[in-house]
C-alpha positions in Angstrom: -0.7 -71.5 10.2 -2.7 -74.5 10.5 -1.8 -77.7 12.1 -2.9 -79.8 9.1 -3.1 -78.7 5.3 -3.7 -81.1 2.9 -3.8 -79.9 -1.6 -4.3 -81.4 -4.2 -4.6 -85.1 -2.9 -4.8 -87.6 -5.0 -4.7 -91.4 -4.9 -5.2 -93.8 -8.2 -5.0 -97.4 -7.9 -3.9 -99.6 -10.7 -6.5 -101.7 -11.9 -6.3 -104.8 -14.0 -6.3 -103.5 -17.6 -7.4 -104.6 -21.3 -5.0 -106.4 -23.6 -2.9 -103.5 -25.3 -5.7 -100.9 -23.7 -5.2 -97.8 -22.1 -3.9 -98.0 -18.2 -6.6 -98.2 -15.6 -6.8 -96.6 -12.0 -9.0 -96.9 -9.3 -9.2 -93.3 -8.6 -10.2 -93.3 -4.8 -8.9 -89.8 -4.0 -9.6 -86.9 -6.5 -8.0 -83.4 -5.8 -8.8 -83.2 -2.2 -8.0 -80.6 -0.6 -8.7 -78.9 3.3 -7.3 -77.6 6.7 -7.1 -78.3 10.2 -6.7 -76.2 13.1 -4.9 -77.1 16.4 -7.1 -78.4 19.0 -10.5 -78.8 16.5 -12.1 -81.8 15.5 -13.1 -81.9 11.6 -16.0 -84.4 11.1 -15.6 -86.7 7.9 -18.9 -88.4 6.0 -20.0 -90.2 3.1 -21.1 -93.9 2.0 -18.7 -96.9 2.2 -16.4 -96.3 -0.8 -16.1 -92.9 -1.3 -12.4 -92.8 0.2 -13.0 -91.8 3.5 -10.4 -95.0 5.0 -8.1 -93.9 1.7 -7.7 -90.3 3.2 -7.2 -91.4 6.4 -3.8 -93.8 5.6 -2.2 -91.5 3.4 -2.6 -88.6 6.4 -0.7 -91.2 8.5 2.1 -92.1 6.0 0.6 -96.0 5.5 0.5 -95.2 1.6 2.2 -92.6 -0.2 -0.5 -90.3 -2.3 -0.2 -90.3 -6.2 0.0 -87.0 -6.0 -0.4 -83.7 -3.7 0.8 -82.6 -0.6 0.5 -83.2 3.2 1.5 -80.5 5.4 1.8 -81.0 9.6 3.0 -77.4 11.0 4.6 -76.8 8.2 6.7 -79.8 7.1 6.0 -81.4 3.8 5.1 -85.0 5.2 5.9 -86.6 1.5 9.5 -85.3 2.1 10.1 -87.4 5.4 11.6 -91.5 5.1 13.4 -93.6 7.2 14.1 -92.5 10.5 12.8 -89.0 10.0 9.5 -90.5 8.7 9.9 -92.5 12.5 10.5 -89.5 14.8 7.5 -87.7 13.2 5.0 -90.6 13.7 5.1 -89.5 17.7 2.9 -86.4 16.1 0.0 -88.0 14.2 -1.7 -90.9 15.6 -4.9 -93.1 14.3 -7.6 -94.6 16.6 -9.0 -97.7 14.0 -12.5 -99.0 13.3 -12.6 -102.6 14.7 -11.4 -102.4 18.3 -11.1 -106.3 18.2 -9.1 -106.5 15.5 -6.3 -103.0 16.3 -4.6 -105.0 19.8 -2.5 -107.5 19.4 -3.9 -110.2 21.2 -0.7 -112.1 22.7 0.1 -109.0 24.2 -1.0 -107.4 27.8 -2.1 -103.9 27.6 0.8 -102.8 29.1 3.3 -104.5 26.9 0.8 -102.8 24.1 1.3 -98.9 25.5 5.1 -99.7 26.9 5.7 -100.5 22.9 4.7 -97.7 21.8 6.3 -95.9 24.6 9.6 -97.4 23.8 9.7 -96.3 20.1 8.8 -92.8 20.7 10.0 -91.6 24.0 13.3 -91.4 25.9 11.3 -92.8 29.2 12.9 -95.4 31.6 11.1 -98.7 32.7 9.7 -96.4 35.7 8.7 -93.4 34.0 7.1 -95.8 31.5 5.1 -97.3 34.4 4.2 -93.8 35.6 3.3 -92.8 31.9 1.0 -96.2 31.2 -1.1 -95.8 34.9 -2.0 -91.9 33.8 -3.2 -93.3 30.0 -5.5 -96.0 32.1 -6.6 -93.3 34.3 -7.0 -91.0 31.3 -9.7 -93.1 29.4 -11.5 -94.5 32.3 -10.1 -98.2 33.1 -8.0 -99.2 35.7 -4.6 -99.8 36.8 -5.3 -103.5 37.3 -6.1 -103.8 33.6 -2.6 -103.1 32.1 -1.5 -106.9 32.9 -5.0 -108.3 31.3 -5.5 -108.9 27.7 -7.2 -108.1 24.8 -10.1 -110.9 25.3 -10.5 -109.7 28.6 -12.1 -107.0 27.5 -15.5 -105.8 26.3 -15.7 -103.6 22.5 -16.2 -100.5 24.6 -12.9 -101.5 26.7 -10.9 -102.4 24.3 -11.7 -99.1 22.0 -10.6 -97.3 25.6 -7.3 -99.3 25.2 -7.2 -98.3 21.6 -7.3 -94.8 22.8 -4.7 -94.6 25.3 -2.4 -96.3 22.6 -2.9 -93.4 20.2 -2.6 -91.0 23.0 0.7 -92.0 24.6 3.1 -90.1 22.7 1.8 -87.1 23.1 0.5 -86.7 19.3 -0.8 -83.4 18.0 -3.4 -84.9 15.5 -5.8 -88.1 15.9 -6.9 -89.8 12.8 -9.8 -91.5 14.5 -11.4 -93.9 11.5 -15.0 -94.7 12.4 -14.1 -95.3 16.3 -17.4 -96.2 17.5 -19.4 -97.7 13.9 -18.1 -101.4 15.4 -19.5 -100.1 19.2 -23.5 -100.3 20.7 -24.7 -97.5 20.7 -24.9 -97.1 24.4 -21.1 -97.3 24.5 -20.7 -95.1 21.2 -21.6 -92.1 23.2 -19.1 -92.9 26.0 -16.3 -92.8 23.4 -17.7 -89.5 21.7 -17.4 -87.8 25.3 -14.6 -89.5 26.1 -13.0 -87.8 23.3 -14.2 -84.5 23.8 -12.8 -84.5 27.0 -9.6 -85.6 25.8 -9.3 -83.0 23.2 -10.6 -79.8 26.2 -7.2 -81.5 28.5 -4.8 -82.3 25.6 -5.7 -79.7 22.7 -4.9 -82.8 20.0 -6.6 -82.2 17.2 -9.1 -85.1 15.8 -10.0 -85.9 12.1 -13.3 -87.7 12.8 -14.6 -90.5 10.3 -17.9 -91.7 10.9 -21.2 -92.9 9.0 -23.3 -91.3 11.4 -24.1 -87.5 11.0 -25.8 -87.4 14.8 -22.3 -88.6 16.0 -20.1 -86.0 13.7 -22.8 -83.1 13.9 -22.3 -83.6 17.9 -18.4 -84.3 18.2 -17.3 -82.2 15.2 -16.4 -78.3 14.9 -16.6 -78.7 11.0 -17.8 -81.1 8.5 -16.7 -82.5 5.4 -18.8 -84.4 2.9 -17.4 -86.7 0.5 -18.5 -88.5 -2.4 -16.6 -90.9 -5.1 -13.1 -89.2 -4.0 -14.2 -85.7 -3.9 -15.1 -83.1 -1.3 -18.8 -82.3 -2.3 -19.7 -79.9 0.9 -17.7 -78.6 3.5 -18.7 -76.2 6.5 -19.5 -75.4 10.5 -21.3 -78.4 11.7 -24.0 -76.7 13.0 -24.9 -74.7 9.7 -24.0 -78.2 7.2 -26.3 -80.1 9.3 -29.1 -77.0 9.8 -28.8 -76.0 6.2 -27.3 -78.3 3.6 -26.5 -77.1 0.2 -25.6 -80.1 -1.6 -28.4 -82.7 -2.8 -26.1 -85.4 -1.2 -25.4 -83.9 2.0 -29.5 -83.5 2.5 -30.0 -86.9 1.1 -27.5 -88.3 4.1 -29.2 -85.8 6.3 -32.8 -87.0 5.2 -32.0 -90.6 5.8 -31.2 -90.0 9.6 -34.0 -88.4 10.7 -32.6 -88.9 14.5 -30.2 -85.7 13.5 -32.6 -83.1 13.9 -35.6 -84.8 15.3 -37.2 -81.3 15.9 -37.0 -80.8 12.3 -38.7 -82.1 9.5 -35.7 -83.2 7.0 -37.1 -83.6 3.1 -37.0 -86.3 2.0 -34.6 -87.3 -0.9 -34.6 -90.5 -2.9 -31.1 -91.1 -4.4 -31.0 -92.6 -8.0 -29.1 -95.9 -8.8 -25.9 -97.0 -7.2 -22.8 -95.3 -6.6 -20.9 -95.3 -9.6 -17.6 -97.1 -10.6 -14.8 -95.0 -9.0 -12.8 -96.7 -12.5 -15.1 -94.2 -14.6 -16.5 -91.8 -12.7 -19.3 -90.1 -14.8 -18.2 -86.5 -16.4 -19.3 -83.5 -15.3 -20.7 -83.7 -11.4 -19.8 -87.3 -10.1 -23.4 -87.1 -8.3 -25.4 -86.3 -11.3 -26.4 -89.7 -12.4 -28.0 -90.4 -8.9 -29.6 -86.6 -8.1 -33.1 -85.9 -8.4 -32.1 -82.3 -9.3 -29.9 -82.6 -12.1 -29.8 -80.7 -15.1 -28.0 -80.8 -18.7 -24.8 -78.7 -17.2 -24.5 -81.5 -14.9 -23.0 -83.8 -16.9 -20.7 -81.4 -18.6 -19.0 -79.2 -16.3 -17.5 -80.1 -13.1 -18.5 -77.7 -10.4 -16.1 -76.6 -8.2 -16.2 -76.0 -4.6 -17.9 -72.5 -3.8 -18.7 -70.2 -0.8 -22.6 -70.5 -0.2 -24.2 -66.5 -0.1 -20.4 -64.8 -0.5 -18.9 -67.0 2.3 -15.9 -68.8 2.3 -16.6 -71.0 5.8 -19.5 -73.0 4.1 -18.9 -74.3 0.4 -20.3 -76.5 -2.1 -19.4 -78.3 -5.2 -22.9 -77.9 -7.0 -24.1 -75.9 -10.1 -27.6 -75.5 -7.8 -26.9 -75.2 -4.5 -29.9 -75.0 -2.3 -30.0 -71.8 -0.4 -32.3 -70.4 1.8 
């Protein structure tokens, strides 16, 4: 069984509505559905809007989906409340974007792990101490910087701090939303390995949300490729990134060259702007902005597919490109 299954998610926001009109919903999260294994990292890309950030707080129980269901080894996460809803929170954790903005910044970094550590675990004041030196040590800073704060810090640091927070009860799966997009890029690569190496000691499993296909393609096992609430592509990073089938994935793919600089990637001029997730267009959601479409495109929805009779790479396009 997998650690993660997620069907049928769906998440509609009300939006403000005509005078004796029809409701309205913001529908951020369409039908998404996908699993995760123990100890892998699935990658997670698409523009700013698609519902990337949505996905990733109703995995962690900060909104409650409109519909679908969340599974975590087996228990129905929608079912949990209260203080059942509290005990499970020691197995899912989230690393957040803005490293300045996650810490709390009247409190010391050890009064920020000991919190944590005091909600979750039945650790004394010493085996807290014992616990909060091995996270430090974990992710690289040192036992000196548990009585600093948060402006003590550099991004890089602070993200570190973020880190060890996520990591000190022990969780089983890491929502980590866009960790390194607020980071230079010399750091961003410390954090990616940092991670890695993390996952090889601990086994936690990772969802990985990032803008940058170099970063997932490099950090990821599989990859998921979203667009206006919907999973569009979804496959083995090295195949997704080698070979995409969907005209969106190879649009994302042709505007970072730096992916697969030993490759010439086609270039692929996307149509427009993203439309309205309040009326997303019938038919494909992408057909409005792809050079490829066709009159079936805006009638018929495709549905997710195995690409050449497989299951392990799909795609959600009446015209996938296949080699």
């Amino acid at each position: 069984m997998a650690l993660l299954q997620v069907e049928n998610l769906k998440k509609y926001y009300p939006a403000p509505s005509p005078w004796f009109g029809p409701k309205r919903f913001v529908r951020a999260l369409d039908d998404v559905s996908f699993e995760l294994e123990k100890g892998e990292t699935l990658g997670l890309v698409g523009e700013s809007g698609c519902g990337k950030s949505t996905l990733a707080r109703q995995l962690i129980r900060l909104e409650d989906p409109t519909d679908g269901k969340i599974f975590l080894d087996g228990i129905d996460m929608g079912s949990l409340r209260g203080e059942n809803l509290r005990k499970m929170r020691g197995s899912f954790q989230m690393i957040f974007q803005d490293p300045y903005a996650s810490l709390n910044p009247r409190m010391s970094v050890y009064n920020a792990l000991e919190e944590a550590l005091k909600l979750h675990t039945q650790l004394d004041s010493a085996g807290r101490s014992k616990r909060i030196a091995e996270l430090l040590d974990m992710v690289g800073l040192k036992p000196e910087h548990a009585r600093r704060y948060p402006h003590q810090f550099s991004g890089g640091q602070r993200q570190r701090i973020g880190i060890a927070r996520a990591l000190a009860v022990n969780p089983r799966f890491i929502v980590a939303d866009e960790p390194v997009s607020a980071l230079d890029v010399s750091v961003q690569s410390q954090i990616v390995n940092l991670l890695q190496d993390i996952q090889k000691e601990t086994g936690v499993a990772f969802l990985f949300i990032a803008h940058d296909l170099a970063v997932v393609e490099h950090i990821s096992h599989r990859i998921m490729v979203m667009y206006l609430g919907k999973i569009v592509e979804h496959g083995p990073a090295k195949e997704l990134c080698a070979d995409p089938a969907h005209p969106y994935t190879r649009a994302l793919l042709a505007s970072a060259p730096s992916v697969r600089p030993e490759k010439k990637v086609e270039r692929i001029i996307l149509k427009g702007d993203v439309p309205s997730p309040l009326d997303p267009p019938a038919g494909c959601r992408f057909h409005t902005r792809c050079p490829f479409a066709k009159p079936i495109c805006a009638e018929k929805e495709p549905v997710l597919t195995g690409i050449s009779g497989s299951n392990v790479h799909t795609c959600a396009c009446h015209f996938p490109y296949i080699k």
